[in-house]
N, C-alpha and C positions, 0 to 999 in steps of 0.2 A: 703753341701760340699761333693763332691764326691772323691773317691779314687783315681780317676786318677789326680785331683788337687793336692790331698795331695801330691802326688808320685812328681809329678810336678817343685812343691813350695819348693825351699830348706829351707827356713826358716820354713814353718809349719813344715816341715822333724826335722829340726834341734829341733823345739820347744819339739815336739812330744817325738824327745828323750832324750830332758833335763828334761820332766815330769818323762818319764820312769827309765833316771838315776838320778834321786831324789829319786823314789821311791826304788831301786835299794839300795842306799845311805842310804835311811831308817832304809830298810830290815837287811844290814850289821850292820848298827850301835843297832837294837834292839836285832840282834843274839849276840850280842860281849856286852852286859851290858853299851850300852854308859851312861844312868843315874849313872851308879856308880860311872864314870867319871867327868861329868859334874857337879853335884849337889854339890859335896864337892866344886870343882871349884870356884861355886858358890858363897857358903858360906862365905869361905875365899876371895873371893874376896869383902860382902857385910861388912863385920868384916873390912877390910882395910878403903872401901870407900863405907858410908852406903848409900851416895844419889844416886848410879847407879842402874836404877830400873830393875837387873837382876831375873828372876823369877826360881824358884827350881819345879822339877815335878814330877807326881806319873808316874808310867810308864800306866797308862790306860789312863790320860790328856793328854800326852806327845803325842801316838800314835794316840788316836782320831784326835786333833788337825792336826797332819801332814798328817793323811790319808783323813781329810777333804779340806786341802790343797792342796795336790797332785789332789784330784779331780777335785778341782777350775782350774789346769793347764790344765787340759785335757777338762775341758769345756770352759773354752777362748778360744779354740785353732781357733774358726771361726771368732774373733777379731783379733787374729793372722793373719789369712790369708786373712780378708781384710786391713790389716795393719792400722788400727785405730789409730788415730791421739790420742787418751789419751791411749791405753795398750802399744804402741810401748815404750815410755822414762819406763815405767810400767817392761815392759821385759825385757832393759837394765840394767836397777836398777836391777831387781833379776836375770839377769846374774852373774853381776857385785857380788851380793852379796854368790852367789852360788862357785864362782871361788873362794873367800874369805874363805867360810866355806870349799873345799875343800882343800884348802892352809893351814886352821886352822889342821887340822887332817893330815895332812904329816908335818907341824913344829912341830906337838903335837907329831910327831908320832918317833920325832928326836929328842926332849927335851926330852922322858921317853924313849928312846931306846929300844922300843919295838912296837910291832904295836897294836897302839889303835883302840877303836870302831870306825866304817866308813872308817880307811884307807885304805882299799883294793878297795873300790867304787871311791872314790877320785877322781885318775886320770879321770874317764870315765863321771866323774862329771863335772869337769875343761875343759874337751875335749868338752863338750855339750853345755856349756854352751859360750864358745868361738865363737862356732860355732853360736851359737844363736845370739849373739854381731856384730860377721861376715857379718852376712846374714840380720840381720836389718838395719844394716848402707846402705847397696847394694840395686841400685834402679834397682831389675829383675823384665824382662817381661816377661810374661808368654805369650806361643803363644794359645790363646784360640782356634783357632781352631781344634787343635793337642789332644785339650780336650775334647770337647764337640763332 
């Protein structure tokens, strides 16, 4: 895949920087203690209702996991951009779920009135990942010529 595609393609664009503002997303919530947050959360949620199989984390599981994830986005990115009939509904789903978890951290961030881990990334989160929603629904052509 070459650079002037990527540049091209608003959707790999788009994709590219909902990897970045995940990772972005990450970053904030592991400078601001989001485990401190979360984990009690957790708890008390599993004490209410034990059969939700919410899981609780160390902070070195927590980060491995996500920074193995964020990598996984940045190497589909070539299923992205030939728009692949199984990652396309794939990307929407984790739009879809990203816009969610940024949502979760601006209502979280309005129920404790004060700003919790990852609210500062949020918006730019929400914003990316719309875009990504956007631009997969949209049947663009690209002029190959202009490219190659």
């Amino acid at each position: 895949m070459s650079i002037s595609k990527i540049t091209h393609d608003k959707l790999v664009v788009s994709w590219l920087l909902l990897a970045f503002c995940l990772l972005l997303h990450v970053v904030d919530e592991a400078l601001n203690n989001f485990l401190d947050l979360y984990n009690p959360i957790v708890l008390k949620i599993k004490e209410s209702i034990s059969f939700i199989p919410l899981p609780t984390f160390t902070f070195k599981t927590w980060i491995a996991g996500l920074s193995i994830g964020i990598l996984i986005l940045f190497l589909i990115t070539p299923l992205v951009s030939r728009r692949n009939k199984f990652i396309m509904p794939l990307i929407q789903i984790f739009s879809v779920l990203m816009i969610l978890n940024g949502l979760g951290h601006i209502i979280g961030s309005i129920y404790y009135s004060k700003l919790i881990a990852g609210m500062l990334s949020s918006p730019f989160l929400i914003i990316a990942s719309a875009s990504v929603l956007y631009f997969s629904n949209k049947k663009e052509k690209i002029n190959r010529q202009n490219i190659e």
